[in-house]
ZADREN-983131 format. One record per atom (N, C-alpha, C, O, CB): residue in one letter; x, z, y. Coordinates in steps of 0.001 Angstrom, whole numbers, plus 500000, padded with zeros to 6 digits. Glycine has a CB too. Layout:
ZADREN-983131
AXZY...
***
This chain:
ZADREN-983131
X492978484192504124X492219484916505137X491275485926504493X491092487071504907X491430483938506013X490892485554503787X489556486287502597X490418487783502072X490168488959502337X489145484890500672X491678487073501101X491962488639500825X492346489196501766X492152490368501443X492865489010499902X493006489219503289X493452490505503860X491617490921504515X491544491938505204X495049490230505314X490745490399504349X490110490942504512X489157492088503277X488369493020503434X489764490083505149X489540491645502506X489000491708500866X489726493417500959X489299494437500418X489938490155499320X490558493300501564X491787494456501190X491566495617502312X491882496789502108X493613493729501350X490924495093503649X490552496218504305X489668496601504219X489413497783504450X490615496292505222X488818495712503834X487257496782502767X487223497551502271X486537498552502477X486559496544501751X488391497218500958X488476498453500031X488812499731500219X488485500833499778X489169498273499223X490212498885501678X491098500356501861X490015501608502894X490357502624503499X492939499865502981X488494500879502703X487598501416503965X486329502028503025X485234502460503385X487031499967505269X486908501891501699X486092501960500792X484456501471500151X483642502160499535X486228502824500922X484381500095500552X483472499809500795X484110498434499296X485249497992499142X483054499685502579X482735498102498399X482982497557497069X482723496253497830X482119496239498903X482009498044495632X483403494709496983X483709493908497798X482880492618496508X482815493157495403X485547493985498341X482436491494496500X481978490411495872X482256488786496169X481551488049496859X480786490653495963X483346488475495533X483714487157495623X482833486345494839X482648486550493640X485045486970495248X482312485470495459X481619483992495764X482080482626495745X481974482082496845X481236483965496895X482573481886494801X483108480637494660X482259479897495268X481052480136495315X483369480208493403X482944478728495893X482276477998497049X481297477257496009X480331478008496149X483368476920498140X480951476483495239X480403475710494261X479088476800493979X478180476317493303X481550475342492917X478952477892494332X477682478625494471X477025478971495093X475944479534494918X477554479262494238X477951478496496565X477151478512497760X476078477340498017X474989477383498591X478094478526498855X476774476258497382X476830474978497638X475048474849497718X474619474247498702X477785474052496406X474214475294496903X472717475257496778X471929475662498322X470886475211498796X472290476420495502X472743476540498787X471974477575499958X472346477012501219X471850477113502341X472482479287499969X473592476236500654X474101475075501934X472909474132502570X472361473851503637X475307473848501231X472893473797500933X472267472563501593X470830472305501820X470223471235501773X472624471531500906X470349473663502111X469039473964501729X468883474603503378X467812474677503980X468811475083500161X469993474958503823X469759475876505444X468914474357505846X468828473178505503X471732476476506806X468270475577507046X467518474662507929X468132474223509406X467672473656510397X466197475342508151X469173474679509100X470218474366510560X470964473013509639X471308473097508460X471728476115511200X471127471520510707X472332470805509713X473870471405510209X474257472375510863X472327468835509941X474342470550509691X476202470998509733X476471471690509059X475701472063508174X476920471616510800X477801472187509220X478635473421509174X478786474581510114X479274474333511216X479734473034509095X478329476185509748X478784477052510671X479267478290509837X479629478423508668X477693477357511730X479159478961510676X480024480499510104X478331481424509492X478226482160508510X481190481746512095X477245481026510477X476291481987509996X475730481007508880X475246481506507865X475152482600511185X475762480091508982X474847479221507494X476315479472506076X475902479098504979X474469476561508025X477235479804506052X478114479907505213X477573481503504599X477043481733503512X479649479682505918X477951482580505826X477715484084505234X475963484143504914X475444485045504255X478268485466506598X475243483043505499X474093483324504635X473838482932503389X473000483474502667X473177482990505123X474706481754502997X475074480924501911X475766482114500698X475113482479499720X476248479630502539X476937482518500943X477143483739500443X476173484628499806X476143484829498592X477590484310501299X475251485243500800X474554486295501094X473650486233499786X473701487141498956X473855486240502547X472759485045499624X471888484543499046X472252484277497930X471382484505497089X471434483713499563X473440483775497436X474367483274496205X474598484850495579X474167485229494490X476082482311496762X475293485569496432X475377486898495394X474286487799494846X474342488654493963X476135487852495989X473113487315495726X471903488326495230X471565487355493926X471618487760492765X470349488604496538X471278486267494242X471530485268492700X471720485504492069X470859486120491441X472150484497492311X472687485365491624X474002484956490249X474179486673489820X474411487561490641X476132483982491058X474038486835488615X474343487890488105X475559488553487960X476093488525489069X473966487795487263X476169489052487277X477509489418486812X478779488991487290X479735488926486518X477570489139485686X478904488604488869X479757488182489581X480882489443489529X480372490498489152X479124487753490917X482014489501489775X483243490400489365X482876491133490683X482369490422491551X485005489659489137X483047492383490948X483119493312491859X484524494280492027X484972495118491244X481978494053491566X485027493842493329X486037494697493116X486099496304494539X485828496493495725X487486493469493141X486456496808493748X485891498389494299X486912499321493968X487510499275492893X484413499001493544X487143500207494896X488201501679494177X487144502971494703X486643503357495759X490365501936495188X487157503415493045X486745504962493023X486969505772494349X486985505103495382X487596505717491899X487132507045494444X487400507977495380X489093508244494951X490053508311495719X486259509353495265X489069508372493372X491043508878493335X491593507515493567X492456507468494444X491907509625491458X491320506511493040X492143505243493536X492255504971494841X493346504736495359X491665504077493065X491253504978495422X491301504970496312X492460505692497444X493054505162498383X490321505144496230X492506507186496904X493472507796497873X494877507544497229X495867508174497604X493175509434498130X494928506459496102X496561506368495568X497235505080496814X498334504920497343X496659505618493400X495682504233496898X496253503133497664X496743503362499019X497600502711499616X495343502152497757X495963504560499496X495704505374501129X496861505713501080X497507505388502076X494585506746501485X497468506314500213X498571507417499922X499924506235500295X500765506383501182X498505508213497925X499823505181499419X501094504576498772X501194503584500268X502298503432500790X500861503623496897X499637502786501033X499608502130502239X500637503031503041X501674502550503498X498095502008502869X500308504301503180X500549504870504181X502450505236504217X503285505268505122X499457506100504151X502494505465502690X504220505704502887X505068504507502913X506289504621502803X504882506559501664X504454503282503062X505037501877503155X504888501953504691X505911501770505350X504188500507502281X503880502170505248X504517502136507175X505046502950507458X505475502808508603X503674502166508430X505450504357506773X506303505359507182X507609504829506828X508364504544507758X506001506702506579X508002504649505611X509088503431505429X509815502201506411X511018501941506381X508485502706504532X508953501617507152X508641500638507984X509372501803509379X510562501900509676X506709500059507908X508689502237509743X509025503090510744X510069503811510546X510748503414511492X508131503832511044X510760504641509978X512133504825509288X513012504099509564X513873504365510403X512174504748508072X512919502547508587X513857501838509056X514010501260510117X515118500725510112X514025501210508496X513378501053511201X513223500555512612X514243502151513443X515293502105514082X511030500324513116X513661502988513193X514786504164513823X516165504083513042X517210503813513633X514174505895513604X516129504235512209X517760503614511589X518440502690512138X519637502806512402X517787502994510310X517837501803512338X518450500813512939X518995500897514011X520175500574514144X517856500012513045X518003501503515348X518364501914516152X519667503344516595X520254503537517660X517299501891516358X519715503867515708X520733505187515037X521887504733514949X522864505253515487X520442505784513547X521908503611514193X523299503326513951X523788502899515170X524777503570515462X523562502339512891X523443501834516245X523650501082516599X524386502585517746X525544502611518164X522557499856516683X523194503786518045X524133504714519171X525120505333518424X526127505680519042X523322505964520019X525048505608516917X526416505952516474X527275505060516431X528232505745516791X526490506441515363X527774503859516241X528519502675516375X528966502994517916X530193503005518018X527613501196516064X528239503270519206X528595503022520294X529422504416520545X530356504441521346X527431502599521185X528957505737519702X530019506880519611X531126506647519236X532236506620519766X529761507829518880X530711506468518208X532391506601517253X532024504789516477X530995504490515871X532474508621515384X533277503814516775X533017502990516015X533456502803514970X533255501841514228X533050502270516387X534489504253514715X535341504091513502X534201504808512297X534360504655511086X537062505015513713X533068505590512906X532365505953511791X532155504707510904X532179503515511212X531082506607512193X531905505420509506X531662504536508511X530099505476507945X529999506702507963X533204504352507313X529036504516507487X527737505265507027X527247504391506212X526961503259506601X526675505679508081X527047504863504735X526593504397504098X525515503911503441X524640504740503191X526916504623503926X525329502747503079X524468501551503156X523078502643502232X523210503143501115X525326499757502182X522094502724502958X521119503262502806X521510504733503019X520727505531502503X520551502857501646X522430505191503592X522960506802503665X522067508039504235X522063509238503955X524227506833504619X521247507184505229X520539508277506495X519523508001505460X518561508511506035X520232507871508534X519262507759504849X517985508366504209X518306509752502981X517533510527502419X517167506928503363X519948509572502921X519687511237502082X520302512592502923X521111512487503846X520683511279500347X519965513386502611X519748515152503558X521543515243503887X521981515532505000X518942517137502059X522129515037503084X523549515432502462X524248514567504241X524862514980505225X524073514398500271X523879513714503947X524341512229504912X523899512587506606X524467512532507696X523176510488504258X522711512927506151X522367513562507816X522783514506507847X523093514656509028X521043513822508402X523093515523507220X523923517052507487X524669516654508395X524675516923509596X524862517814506291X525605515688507497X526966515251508296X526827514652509324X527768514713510115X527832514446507684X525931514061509604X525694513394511097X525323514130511840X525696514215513010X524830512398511296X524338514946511168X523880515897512673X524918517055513012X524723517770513994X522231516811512461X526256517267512012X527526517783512170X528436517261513600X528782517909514588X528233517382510827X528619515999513283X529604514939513808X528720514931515191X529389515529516033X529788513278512807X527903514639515562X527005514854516825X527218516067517742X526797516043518899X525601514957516385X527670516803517391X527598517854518331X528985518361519005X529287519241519811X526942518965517629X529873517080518062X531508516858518940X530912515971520823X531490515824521900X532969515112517497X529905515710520441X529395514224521965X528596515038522741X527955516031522396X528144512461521478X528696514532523793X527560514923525047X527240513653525648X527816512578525480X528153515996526348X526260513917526360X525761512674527037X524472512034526762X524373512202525546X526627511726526823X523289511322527191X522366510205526901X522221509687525366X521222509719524646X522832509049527751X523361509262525123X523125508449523703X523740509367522781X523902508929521642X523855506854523560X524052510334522977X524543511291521885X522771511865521523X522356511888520364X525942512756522613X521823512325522823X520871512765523087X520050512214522117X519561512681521088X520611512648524278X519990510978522723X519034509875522211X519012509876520166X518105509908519334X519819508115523010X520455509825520093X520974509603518689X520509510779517658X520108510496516528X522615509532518745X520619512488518266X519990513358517601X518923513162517871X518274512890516861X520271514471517690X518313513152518816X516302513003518400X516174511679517280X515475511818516275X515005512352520310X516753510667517491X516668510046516548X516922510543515030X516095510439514124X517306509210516900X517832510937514950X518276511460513696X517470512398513130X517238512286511926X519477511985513777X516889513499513877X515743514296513754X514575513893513618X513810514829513388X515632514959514570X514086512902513658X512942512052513476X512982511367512176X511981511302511462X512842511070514551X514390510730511773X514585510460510141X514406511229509370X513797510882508358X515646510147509691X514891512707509519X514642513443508941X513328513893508364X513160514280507208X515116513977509423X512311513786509415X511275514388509156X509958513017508316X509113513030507421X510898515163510753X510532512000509328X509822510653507839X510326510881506418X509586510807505437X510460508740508062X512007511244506346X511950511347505155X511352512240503907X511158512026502711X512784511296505160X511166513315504773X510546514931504509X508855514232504149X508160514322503136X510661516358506399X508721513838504897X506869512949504502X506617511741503581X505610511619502884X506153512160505949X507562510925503644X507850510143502800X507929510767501170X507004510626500370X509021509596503342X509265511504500847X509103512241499690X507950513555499497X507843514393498601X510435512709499509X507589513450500071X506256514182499698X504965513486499720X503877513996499454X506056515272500566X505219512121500107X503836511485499394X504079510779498492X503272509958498055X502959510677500137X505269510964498024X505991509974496605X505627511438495676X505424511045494527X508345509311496706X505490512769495729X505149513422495078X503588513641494980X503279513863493810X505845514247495310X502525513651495824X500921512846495870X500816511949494563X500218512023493489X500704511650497391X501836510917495284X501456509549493988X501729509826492984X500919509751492061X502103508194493951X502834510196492846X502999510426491564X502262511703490651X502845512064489628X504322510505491551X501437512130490904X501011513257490671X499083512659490025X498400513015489065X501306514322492303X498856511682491118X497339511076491061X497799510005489719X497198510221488667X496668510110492864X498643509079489723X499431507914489160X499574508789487713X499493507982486787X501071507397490121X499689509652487400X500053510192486312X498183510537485640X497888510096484529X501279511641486718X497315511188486325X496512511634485951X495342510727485735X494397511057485019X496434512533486585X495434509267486530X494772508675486563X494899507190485484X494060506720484716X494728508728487780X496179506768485781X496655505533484936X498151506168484040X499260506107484571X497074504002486192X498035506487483281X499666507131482607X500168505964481371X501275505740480882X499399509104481596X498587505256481089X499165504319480432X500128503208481238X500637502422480439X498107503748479775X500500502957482652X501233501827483365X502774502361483089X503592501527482701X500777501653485162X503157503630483265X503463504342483120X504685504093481933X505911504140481832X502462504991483127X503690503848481262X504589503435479742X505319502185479878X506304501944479181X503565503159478326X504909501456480672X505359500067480691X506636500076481290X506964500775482248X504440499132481413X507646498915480418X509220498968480798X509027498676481932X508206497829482286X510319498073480137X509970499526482907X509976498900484490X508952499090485893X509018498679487052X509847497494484257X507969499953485111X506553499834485818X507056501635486186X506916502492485313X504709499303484571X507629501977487579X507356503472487616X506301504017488553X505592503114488998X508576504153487962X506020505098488938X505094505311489888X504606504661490721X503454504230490773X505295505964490389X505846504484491779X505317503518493070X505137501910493332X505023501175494313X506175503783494055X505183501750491644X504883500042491305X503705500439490588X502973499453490511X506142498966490257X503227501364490069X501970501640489131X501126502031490138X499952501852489813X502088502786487903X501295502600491481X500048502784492638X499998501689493187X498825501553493534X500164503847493800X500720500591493554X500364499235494075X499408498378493191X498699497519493715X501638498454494272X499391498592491967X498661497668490813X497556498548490970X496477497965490856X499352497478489103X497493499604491166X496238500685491038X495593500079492132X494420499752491954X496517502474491223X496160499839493329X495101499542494725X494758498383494894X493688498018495381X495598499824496081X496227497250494247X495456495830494394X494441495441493733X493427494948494228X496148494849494169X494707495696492237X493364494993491464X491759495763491625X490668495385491200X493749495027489678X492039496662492210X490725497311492236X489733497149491595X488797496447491978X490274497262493097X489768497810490437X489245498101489240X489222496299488187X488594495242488267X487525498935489684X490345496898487269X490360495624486419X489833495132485166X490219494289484357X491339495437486219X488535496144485268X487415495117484492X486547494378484855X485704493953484065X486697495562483819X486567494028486275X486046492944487122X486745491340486099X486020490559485483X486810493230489086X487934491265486180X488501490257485406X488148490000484208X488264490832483308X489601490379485323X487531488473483984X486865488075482620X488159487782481569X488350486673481071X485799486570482828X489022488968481313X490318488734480109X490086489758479550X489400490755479775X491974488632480468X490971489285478507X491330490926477675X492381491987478289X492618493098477815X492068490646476087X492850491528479217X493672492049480166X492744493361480914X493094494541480872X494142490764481211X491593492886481540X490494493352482185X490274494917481380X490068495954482010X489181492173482044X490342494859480270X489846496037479400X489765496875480300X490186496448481375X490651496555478232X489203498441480319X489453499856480563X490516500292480179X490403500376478956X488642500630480095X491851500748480582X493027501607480965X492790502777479970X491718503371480085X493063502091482641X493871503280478774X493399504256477735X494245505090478424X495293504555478786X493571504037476062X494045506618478804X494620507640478974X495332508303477639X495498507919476481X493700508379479590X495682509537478412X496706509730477096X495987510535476049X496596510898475043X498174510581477476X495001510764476195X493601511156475047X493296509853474191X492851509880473044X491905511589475990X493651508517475038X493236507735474207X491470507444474657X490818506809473828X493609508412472756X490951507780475582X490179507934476250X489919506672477111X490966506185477538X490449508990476754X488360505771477613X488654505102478631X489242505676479637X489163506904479633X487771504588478992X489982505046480767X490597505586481761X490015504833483734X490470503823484269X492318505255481173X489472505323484027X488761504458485280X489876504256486334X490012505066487250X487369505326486068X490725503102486191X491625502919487305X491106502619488481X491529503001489572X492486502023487090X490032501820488237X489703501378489931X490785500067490446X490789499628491596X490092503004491144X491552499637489491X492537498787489989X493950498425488638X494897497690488917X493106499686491495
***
C-alpha cells in the first residue's frame, strides 16, 4: 500500500521518507490517545522522522523526474494501443476472415499502409469503425515513438553509465531511473553516485 503511494509522490514531485515501524514504536506509546489509529500512527511517523537523522530519502530531480513522466506516460499509451488493436482485429476478422496480420503487425507503418489499403475495398459501419480505429493506431504509434525518442535522449544525458550495462537499453534504464529515485538513499556500495561519461558524479535521481 505504502509504495503505490510512495510512487505517486514522486511522480507529483514531492521527496518521500520511509520510517520503519520499530521507530515509531517510542511515539506510539507515548500518544495520549490509547489504541491503535491512523492519526496516532502518521503522528508517530511525523515525530520519528524529525528524530532520527539520516533516514534514506527518496526524491527525483526535475530531469528524472520528466524520464519517469515521460516513460509513465508511454506505458498507458501502450496500454491504450493495445486495447484498440484488439478491437481492430476483431472488425477486420469480421471483414475478411481470410486476412492474415501479423503478430504485433499494426504497430508498424508498412502493415497499416496495407490495411488502410485493403479497407477501402468495404463499405459499411464496421469497415467505418475499423478505419477510425486504424487511424487512431496510427497516431499512438506516431506518440509513442516519439517519446521513446524524449527518453532516450534525457536517458543518455543523464545516466549513460546504465547504458553500458549488458541488456539494460533505454526504456529499461528510464524505469530504474524513476523507481529508485535517487540511489544514494541506499546504505550499499551499490548506492554510490552514477559516473557519467566525463567520469564525473552523475545525479540520477533514481
Amino acid at each position: 500500500m505504502t509504495r503505490r503511494l510512495e510512487s505517486d509522490l514522486l511522480r507529483r514531485g514531492h521527496a518521500v521518507v520511509r520510517v520503519k515501524t520499530q521507530l515509531m514504536a517510542l511515539h506510539r506509546r507515548s500518544a495520549r490517545q490509547p489504541g491503535k489509529s491512523d492519526p496516532i500512527d502518521a503522528h508517530a511517523v511525523a515525530m520519528a522522522a524529525l528524530r532520527e537523522e539520516n533516514l534514506p530519502i527518496a526524491q527525483l530531480d526535475e530531469p528524472t523526474r520528466e524520464v519517469k513522466l515521460l516513460s509513465d506516460h508511454r506505458r498507458n499509451l501502450i496500454c491504450e494501443r493495445t486495447k484498440l488493436i484488439n478491437r481492430l482485429r476483431w472488425h477486420l476478422h469480421e471483414l475478411d476472415p481470410e486476412l492474415v496480420i501479423p503478430v504485433r503487425g499494426i504497430r508498424r507503418y508498412c502493415v497499416m499502409d496495407e490495411l488502410a489499403e485493403r479497407l477501402t475495398a468495404f463499405t459499411g459501419v464496421v469497415a467505418q469503425i475499423a478505419r477510425e480505429l486504424l487511424d487512431r493506431c496510427r497516431q499512438l504509434t506516431e506518440q509513442v515513438n516519439n517519446l521513446e525518442r524524449q527518453i532516450r535522449d534525457r536517458v543518455r544525458r543523464i545516466a549513460p553509465s546504465l547504458l553500458s550495462i549488458p541488456g539494460c537499453g533505454v526504456l529499461s534504464a528510464a524505469v530504474i531511473i524513476g523507481e529508485t529515485a535517487d540511489a544514494r538513499r541506499f546504505h550499499s556500495k551499490d548506492g554510490s553516485p552514477v559516473m557519467n561519461v566525463d567520469g564525473l558524479p552523475c545525479d540520477m535521481g533514481g
